[in-house]
C-alpha positions in Angstrom: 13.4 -25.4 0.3 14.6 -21.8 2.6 17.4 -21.8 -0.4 15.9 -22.7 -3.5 12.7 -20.3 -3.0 15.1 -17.6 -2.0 17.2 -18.3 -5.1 14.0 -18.5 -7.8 12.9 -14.9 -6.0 16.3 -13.7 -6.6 16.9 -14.5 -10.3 13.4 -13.6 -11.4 13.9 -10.5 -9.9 17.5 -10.3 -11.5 15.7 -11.0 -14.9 13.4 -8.5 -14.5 16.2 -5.8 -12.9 18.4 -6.9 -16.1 15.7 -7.0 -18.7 14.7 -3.2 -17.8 18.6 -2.0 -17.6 20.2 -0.8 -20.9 22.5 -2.5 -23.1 25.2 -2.9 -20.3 23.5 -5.5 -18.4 21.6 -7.0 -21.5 23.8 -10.1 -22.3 23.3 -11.3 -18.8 19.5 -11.4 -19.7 19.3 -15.4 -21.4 21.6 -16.6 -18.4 19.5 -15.1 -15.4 16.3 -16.1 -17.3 17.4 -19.2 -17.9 18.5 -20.0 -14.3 14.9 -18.9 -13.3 13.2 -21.2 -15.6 15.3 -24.3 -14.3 14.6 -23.7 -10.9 11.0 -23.0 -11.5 10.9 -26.3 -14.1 13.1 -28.3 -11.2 10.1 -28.0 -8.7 7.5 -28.7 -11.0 9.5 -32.1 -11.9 10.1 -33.1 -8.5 6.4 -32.4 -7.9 5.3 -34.0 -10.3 4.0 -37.5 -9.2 4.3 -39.3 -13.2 7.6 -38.1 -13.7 9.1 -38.7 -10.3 7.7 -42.2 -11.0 9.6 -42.2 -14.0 12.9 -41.0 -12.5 12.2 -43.1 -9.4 13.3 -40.6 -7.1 12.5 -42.1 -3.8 14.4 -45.1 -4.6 17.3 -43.2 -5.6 17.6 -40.8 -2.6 16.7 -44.2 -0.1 19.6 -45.6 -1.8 21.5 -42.8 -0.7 23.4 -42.3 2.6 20.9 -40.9 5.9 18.2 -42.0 3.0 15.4 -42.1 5.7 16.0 -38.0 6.3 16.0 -37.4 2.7 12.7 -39.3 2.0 11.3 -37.2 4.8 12.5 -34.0 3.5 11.1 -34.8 0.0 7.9 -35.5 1.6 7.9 -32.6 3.2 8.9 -30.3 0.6 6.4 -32.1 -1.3 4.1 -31.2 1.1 4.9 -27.2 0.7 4.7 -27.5 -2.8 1.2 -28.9 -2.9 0.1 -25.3 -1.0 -0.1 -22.2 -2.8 0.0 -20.2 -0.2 3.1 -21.9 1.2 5.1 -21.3 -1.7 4.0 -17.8 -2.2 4.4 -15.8 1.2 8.1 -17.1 1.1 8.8 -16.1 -2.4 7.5 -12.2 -1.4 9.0 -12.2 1.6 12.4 -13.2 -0.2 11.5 -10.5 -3.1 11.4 -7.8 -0.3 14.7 -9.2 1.3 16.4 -8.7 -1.9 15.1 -5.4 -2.1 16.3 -4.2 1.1 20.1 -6.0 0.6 20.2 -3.8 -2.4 19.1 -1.0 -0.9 21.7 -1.5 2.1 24.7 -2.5 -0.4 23.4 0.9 -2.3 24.3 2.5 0.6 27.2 1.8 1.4 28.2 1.7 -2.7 27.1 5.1 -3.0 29.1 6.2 0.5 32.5 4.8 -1.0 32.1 7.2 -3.9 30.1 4.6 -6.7 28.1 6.7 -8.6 25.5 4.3 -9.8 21.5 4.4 -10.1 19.4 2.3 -7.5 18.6 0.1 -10.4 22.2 -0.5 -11.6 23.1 -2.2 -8.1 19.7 -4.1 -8.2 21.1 -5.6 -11.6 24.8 -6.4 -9.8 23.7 -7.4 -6.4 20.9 -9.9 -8.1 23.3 -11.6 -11.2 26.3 -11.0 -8.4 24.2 -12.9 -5.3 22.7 -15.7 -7.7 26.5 -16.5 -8.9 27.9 -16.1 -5.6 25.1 -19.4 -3.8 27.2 -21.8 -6.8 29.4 -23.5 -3.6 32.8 -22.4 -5.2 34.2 -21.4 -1.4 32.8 -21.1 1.6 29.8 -18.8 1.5 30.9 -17.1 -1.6 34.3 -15.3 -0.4 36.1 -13.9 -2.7 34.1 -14.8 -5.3 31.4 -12.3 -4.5 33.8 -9.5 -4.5 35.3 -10.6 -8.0 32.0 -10.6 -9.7 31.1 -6.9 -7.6 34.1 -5.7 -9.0 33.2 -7.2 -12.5 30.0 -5.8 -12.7 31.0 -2.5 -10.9 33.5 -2.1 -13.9 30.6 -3.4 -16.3 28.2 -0.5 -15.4 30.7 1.9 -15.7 32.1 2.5 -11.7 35.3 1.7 -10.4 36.4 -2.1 -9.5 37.6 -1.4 -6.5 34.7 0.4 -5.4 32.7 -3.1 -6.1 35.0 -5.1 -3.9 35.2 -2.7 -1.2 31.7 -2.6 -0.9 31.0 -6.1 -1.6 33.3 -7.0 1.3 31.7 -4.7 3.9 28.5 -5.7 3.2 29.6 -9.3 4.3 31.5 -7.5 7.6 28.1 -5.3 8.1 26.1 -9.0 8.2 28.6 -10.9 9.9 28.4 -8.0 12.7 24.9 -8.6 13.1 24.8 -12.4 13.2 27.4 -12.0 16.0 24.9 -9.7 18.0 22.2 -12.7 17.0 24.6 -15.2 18.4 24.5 -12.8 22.0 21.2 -15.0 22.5 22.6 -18.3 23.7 25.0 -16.6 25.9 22.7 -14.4 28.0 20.0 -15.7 30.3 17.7 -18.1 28.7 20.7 -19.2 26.3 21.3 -22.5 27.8 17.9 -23.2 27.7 17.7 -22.2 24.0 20.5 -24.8 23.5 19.4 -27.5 25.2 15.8 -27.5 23.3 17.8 -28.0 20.3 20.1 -30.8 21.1 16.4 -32.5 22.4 15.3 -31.7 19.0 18.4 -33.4 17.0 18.2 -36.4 19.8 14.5 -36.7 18.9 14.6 -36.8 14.8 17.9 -39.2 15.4 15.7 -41.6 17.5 12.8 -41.1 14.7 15.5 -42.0 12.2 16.5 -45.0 13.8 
């Protein structure tokens, strides 16, 4: 539910970023829309208790391996999207992470040299981000720095310039989940871990 709010935040914002651009970025306007509108439609389907009837989704996904975690999971993310205020802190919180990735790939764009607006890397990291969460290889790599360097070109900078500073972004974050991953190895870590195995020995006894 973390992933799909995050990804309706980030293509509504990419349609909005895209619709306000010039004509460079206008063609991409019908595809980020349109991925906005099927996520958004996709929840209100699965919500939707006639239709789920119809499409008799929990006997398809208990007819599915580890079925009894995915009815739980669709009953809990049935359960968010039943709350208003649930769905809604998320999707601003997710708008304001996108905003400050852009900022921070802004950064280091402009420091390589790219001369683009604020507004011109809000269209490529948005369209660029969006098309990088499609599972092509393993979180995006590669693929994010071909479509940086595509829509670097497309706004008029330098390819390059998109790759190299697609590619230390993903360093700069990889740095700092290393530093998160410092918490299970100083005091208190072991602890840390063993409340989590207890947690995955609890739901697996729940499943059973």
């Amino acid at each position: 539910m973390d992933r799909v709010l995050g990804l309706v935040a980030m293509t509504l914002l990419a349609s909005a970023a895209v619709a306000t651009a010039d004509e460079r970025f206008a063609f991409l306007l019908p595809w980020t829309l349109g991925a906005s509108m099927a996520l958004i439609g996709g929840l209100l389907v699965f919500s939707h208790p006639g239709l789920r009837r119809l499409l008799r989704v929990e006997h398809l996904l208990g007819k599915l391996p580890q079925g009894r975690r995915l009815l739980d999971l669709d009953s809990n993310i049935r359960a968010v999207l039943r709350s208003p205020g649930a769905l809604l802190m998320p999707l601003v919180l997710s708008l304001a992470n996108h905003l400050c990735a852009t900022a921070a790939v802004y950064s280091l764009g402009r420091a390589f040299g790219a001369d683009l607006s604020f507004h011109d890397f809000l269209c490529v990291c948005t369209v660029a981000n969006t098309l990088s969460a499609v599972p092509i290889s393993p979180g995006g790599l590669g693929v994010g720095e071909v479509l940086f360097g595509s829509l670097f070109e497309l706004a008029g900078s330098l390819y390059m310039l998109g790759v190299a500073t697609s590619f230390t972004y993903r360093l700069v974050m990889m740095a700092a989940g290393l530093l998160g991953g410092l918490a299970l190895v100083l005091p208190g870590g072991g602890s840390l871990l063993a409340e989590l195995r207890a947690g995955r020995r609890a739901a697996a006894a729940h499943e059973d």
